[in-house]
C-alpha positions, -999 to +999 in steps of 0.1 A: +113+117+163+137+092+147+115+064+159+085+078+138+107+086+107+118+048+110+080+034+110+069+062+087+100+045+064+089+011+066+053+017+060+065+039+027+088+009+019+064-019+022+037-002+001+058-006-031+073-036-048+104-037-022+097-062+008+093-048+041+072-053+074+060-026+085+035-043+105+063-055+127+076-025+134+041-008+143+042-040+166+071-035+184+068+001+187+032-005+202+045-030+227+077-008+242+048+018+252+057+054+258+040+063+223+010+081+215-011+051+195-028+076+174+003+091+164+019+057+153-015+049+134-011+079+114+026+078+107+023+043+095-010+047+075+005+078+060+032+062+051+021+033+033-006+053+015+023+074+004+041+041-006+007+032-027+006+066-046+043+059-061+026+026-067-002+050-088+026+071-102+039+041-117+017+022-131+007+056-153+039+060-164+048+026-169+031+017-203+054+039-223+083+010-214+063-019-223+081-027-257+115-028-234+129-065-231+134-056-190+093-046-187+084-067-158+049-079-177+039-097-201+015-085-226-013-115-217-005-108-178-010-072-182-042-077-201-054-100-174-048-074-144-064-045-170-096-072-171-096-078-137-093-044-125-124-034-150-146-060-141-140-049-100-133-016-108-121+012-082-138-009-049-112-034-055-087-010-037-102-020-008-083-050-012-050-027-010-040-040+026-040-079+012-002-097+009+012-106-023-012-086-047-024-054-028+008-035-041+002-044-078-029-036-077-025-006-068+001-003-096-028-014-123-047+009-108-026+036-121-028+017-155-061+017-154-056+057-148-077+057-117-081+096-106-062+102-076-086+111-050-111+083-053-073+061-052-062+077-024-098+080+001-099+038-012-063+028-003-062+048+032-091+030+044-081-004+036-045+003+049-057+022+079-082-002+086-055-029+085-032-009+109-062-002+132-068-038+132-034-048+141-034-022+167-062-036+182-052-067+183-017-060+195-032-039+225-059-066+239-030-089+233-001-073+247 
């Protein structure tokens, strides 16, 4: 149980702004065997769509700060991700699983006050898909 709690952690983790690999430790985990795969696929895609919907939670509350000296945006760079996100609208959390700008997008996404369900169906298929196609790859691998 402990080992699921720590993947379901690092997934969580990993989904916000805080670094963390939670593909390594679905890696490792897959490799030392003894684990139902399905069960590790859920955990971790659970967990980093959890990690996405603080992402959500965030980005709608965040805009009531953005007169604060410590907001982490400027107003042009927040204007740019608003315009970007409008132009691509909702299908660009498809691009959710991607390094570097998949968690703020799904931060602008809760700018862009993106209703929750279509968020969360968009962002568990791109991070489940990207945990399927790790585990694929780490089981004809390994």
């Amino acid at each position: 149980m402990f080992t699921y709690l720590v993947l379901f952690a690092s997934a969580l983790i990993a989904a916000t702004i805080l670094p963390m690999q939670s593909e390594a430790v679905l890696t490792g985990l897959l490799l030392s065997g003894g684990r139902s795969v399905a069960v590790l696929l859920a955990v971790a895609t659970v967990g980093n769509v959890l990690g996405a919907v603080i992402n959500w939670y965030l980005g709608r509350s965040v805009l009531r700060f953005r007169e604060k000296r410590w907001f982490p945006a400027s107003d042009a760079q927040l204007a740019r991700a608003q315009g970007w996100y409008q132009r691509y609208g909702r299908w660009s959390l498809l691009g959710s699983w991607l390094p570097l700008v998949g968690d703020p997008l799904t931060v602008v996404a809760g700018v862009m006050r993106e209703p929750l369900l279509p968020f969360v169906v968009l962002v568990t298929v791109a991070k489940g898909g990207r945990y399927l196609a790790l585990t694929a790859a780490v089981l004809s691998w390994g």
